[in-house]
C-alpha positions as CSV (number, residue, x, y, z in Angstrom):
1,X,26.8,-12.1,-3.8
2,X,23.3,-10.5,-2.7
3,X,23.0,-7.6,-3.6
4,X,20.4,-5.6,-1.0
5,X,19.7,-1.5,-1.2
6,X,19.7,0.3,2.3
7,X,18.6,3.8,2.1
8,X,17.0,4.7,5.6
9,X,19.1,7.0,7.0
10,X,18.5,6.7,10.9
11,X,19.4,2.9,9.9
12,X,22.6,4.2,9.0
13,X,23.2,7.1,11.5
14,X,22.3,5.1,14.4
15,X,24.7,2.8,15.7
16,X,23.6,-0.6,17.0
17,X,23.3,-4.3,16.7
18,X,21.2,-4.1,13.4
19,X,24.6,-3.4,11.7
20,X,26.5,-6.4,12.9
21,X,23.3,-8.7,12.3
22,X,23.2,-7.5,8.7
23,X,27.0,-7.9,8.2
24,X,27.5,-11.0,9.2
25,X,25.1,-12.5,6.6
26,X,28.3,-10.9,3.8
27,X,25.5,-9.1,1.8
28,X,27.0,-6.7,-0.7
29,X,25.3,-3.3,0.5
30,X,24.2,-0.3,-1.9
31,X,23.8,2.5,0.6
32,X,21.4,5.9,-0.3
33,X,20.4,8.4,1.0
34,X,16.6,8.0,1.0
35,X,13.7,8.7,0.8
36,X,14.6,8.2,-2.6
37,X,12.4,9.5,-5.9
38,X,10.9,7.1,-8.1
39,X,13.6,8.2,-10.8
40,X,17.0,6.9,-8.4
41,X,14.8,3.6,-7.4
42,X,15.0,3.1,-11.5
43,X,17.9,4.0,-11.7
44,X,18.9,1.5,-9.1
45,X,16.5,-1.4,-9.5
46,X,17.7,-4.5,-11.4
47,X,20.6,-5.2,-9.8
48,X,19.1,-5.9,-6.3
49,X,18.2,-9.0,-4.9
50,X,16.7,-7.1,-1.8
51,X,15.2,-3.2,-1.0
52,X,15.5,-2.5,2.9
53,X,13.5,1.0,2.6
54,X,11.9,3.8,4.3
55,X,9.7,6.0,2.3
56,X,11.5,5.5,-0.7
57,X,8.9,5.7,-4.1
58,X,8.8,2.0,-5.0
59,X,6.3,2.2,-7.6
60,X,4.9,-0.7,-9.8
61,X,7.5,1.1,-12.4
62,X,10.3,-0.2,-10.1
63,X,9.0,-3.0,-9.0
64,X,8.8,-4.2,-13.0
65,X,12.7,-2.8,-13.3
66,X,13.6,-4.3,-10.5
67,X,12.7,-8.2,-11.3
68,X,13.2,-11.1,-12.1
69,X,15.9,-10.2,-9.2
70,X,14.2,-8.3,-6.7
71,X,12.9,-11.2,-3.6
72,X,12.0,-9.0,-0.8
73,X,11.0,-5.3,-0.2
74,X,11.5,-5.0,3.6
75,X,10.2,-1.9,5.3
76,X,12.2,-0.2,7.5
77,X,8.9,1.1,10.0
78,X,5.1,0.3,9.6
79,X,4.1,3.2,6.9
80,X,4.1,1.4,3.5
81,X,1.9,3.8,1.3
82,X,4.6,4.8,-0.4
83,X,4.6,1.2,-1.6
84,X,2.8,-0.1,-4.8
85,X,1.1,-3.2,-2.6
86,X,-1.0,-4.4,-5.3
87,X,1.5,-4.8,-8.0
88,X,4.2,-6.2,-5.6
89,X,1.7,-8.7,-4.2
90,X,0.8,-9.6,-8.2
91,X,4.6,-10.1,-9.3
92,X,4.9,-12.4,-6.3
93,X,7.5,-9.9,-4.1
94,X,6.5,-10.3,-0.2
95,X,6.7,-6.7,1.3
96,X,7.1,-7.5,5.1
97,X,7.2,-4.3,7.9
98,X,7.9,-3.8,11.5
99,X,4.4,-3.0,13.5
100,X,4.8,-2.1,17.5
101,X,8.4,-0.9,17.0
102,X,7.5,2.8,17.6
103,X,4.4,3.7,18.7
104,X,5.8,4.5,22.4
105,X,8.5,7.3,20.7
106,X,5.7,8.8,18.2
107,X,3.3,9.4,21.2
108,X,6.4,10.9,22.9
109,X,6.8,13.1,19.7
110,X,3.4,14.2,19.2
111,X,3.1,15.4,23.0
112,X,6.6,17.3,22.3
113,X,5.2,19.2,19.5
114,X,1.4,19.9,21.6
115,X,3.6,21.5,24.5
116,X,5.8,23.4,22.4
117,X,2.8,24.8,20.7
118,X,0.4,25.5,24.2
119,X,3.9,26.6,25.9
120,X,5.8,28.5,22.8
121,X,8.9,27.1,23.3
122,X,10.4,27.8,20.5
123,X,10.1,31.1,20.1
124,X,10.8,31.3,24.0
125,X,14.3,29.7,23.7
126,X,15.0,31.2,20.3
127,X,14.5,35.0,22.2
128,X,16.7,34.2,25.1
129,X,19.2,32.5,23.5
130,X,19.7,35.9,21.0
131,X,19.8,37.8,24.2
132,X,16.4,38.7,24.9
133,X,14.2,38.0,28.0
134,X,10.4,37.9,26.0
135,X,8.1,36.4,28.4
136,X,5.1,35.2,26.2
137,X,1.8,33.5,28.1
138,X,1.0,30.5,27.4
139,X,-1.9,27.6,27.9
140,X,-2.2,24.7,30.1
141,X,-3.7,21.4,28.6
142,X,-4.6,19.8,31.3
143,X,-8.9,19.7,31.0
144,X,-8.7,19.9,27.4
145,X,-10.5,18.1,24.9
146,X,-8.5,16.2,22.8
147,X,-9.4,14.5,19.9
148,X,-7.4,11.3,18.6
149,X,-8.4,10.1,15.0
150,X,-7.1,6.6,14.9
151,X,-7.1,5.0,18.1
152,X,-4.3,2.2,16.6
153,X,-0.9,1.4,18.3
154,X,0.1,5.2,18.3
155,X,-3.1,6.2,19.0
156,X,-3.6,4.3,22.1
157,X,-0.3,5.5,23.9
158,X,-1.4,8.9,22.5
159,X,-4.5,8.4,24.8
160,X,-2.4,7.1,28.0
161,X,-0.3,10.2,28.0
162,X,-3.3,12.6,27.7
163,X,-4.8,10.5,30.7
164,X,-1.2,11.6,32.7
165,X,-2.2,15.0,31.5
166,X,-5.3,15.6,32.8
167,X,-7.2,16.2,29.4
168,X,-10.7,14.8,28.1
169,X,-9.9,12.0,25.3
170,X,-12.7,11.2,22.8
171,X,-11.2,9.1,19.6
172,X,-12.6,7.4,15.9
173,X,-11.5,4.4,14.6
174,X,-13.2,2.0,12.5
175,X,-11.9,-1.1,15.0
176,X,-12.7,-0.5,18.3
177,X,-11.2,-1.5,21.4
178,X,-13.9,-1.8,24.1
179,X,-11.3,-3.0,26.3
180,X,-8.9,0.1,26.3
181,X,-10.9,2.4,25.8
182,X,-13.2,1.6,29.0
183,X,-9.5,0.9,30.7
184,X,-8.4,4.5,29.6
185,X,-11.5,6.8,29.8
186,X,-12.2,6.9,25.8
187,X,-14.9,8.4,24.8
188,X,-16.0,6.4,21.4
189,X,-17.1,8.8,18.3
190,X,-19.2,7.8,15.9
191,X,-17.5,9.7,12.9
192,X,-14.7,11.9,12.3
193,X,-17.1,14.8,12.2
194,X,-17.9,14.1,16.1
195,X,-15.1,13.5,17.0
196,X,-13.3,16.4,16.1
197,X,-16.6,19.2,16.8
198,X,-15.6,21.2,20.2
199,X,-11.9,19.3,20.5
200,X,-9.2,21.6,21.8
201,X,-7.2,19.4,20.1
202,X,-7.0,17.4,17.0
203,X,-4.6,14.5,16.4
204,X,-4.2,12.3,13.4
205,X,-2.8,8.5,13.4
206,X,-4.3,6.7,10.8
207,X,-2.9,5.7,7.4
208,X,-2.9,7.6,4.2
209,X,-5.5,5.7,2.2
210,X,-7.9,7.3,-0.7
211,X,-10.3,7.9,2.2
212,X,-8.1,9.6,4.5
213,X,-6.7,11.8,1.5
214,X,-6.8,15.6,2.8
215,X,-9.2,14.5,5.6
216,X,-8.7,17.7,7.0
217,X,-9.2,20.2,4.0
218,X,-10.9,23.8,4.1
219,X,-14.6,22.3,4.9
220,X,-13.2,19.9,7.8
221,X,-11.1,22.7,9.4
222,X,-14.2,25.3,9.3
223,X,-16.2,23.0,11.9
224,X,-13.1,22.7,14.3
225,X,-13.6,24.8,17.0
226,X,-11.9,27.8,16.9
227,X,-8.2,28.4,18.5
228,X,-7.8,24.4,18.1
229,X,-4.4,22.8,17.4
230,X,-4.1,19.8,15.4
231,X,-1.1,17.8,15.4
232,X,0.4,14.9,12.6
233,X,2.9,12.2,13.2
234,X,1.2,10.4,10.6
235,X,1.3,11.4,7.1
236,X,1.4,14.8,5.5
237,X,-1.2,14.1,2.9
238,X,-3.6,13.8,5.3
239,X,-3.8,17.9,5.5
240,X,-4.5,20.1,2.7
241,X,-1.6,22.5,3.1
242,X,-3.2,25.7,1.8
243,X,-6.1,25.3,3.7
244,X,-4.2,24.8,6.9
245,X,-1.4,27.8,6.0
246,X,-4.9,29.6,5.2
247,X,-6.5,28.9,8.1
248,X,-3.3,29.5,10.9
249,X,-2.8,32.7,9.0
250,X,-6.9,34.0,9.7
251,X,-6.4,32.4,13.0
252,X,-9.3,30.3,13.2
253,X,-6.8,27.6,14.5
254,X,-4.7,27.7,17.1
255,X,-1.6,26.0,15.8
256,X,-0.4,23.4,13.7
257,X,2.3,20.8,15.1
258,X,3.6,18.1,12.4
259,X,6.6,15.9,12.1
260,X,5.1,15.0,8.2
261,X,4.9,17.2,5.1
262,X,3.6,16.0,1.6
263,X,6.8,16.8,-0.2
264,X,10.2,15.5,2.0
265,X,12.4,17.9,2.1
266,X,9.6,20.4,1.8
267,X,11.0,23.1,-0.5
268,X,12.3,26.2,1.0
269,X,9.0,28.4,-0.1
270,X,6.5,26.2,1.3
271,X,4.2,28.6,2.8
272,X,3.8,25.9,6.1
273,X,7.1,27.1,6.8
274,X,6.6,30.3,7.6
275,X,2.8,30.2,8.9
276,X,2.3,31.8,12.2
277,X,1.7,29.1,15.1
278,X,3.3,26.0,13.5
279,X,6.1,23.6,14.9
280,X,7.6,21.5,12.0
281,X,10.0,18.8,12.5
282,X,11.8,16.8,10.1
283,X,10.0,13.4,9.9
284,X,11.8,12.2,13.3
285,X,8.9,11.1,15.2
286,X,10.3,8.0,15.4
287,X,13.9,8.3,15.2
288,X,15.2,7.6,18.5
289,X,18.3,5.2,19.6
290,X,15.9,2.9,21.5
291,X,13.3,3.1,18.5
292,X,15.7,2.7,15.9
293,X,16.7,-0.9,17.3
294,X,13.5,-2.3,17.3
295,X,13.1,-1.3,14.2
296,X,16.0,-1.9,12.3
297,X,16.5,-5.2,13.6
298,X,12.9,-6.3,12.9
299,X,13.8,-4.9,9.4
300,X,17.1,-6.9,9.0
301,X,15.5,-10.4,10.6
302,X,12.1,-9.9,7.7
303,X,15.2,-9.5,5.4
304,X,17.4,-12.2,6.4
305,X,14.0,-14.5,6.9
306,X,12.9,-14.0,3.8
307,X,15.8,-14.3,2.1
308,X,16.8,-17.8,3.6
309,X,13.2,-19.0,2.7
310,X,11.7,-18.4,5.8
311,X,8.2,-16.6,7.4
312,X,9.6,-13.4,8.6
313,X,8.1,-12.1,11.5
314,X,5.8,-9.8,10.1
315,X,4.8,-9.8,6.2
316,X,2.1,-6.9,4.9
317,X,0.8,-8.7,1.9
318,X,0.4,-12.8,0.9
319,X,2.8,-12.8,-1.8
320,X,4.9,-16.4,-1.1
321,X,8.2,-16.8,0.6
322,X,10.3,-17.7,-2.8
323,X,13.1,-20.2,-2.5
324,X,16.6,-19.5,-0.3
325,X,18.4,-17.3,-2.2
326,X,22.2,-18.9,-1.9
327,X,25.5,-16.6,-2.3
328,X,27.3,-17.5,-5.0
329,X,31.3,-16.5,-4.4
């Protein structure tokens, strides 16, 4: 019987159709609780014919531990740095993903965190609900600047709800869309640098590469204006952690809203978690029901595709379809 590891946990929380569709094709499932380190993904490689993972650590390590067996590594979600690409695309593993399943719920997210920030909600409904009637001031976004780094899937909704807003958009990306951005009032950078000098706020959607590494470390954040927010539904190592706690604490920004750490769980010392002006959320940007079924079904059918010797419907590196895999019983 195939053998295939499941270890996303809104895969498993959330019920739906992905369940039945995965079911039906009498897989033996190994369920984790992920994202797993690269020491369980040893631990459990070898005996797999199949990962279907979120951000688990799937290192060229495991890759190596996990064949000859191992036919598919099917990401659960479009983030697949976590991934050792190169060496899985060398030992012949196709690594497929699930683009445009969530970039409608991140921009959803990202705007949650900006107006829990502007409006302090949460300090607002923690105070009433203990009792207390603290009525704090807050700010309005409407004609601010904001700055979107990464004008991708996420990016672009990101844009369209600061439109609804009211607010000034100005974005980077390396591929530009003339189209949308004339469509949707997009002022077009030139470099990070300008796009994120004067921006009320800062918001990051791009992938972690070496490039985008601590992008915004202690010599980005001293040219953003000061009071600015920034916000990350990407990828926590985009941010240098002590230079953001360092700069939130002096108050040269305004406040920090992410749904992404470096470390996840963080541990219960980080000093983000208890720097002034910051709204931390636990990596759910894109865990909604509706969300969740795009996704996990586009992971199951890249699975089952793959599995049966067939394109799946989106593939992330050129590695070759193998051979249908057959149960034996």
């Amino acid at each position: 019987m195939l053998r295939v590891l499941v270890s996303t946990t809104s895969f498993q929380d959330t019920p739906g159709e992905h369940h039945k569709l995965l079911a039906d094709e009498g897989y033996e499932l190994v369920c984790e609780r992920g994202p797993l380190s690269e020491e369980r993904m040893l631990e459990l490689a070898g005996d797999l014919d199949a990962f279907l993972c979120g951000d688990d650590s799937i290192t060229a390590g495991v890759i190596d531990k996990a064949l000859p067996r191992l036919k598919v590594i099917a990401k659960y979600g479009i983030g697949i740095d976590k991934i050792d690409m190169e060496h899985a695309t060398a030992k012949g593993i196709p690594v497929t993903f699930c683009p445009g399943v969530n970039h409608t719920t991140v921009a959803e997210h990202t705007f949650a965190l900006l107006l829990a920030l502007v409006r302090n909600l949460v300090e607002e409904a923690n105070v009433t609900r203990s009792g207390e009637w603290k009525r704090i001031t807050g700010n309005e976004i409407m004609g601010k600047t904001i700055a979107i780094v990464g004008l991708g899937r996420i990016g672009k909704e990101v844009a369209i709800r600061a439109n609804a807003f009211g607010m000034e958009v100005k974005a980077f990306d390396l591929y530009w869309d003339e189209e949308f951005a004339d469509a949707h009032k997009v002022k077009r950078c030139s470099s990070l640098g300008e796009t994120m000098a004067d921006a009320d706020v800062v918001s990051l959607h791009v992938n972690l590469t070496s490039e985008t590494r601590y992008m915004l470390n202690a010599q980005s954040i001293a040219t953003l204006k000061d009071g600015a927010i920034v916000l990350n539904c990407a990828r926590g190592e985009l941010v240098d952690s002590s230079a953001m706690v360092e700069a939130l604490e002096s108050g040269k920004l305004g406040g920090y809203g992410t749904d992404v750490m470096e470390e996840e769980p963080p541990a219960s010392d980080h000093p983000l978690l208890s720097a002034p002006n910051t709204v931390i959320t636990p990596h759910i940007g894109s865990r909604t029901y509706e969300s969740v079924q795009r996704q996990a079904g586009m992971a199951v059918r890249n699975l089952i595709h793959v599995l049966k010797g067939e394109k799946p419907l989106a593939q992330a590196n050129d590695a070759p379809i193998p051979s249908p895999v057959t149960l034996v019983n």
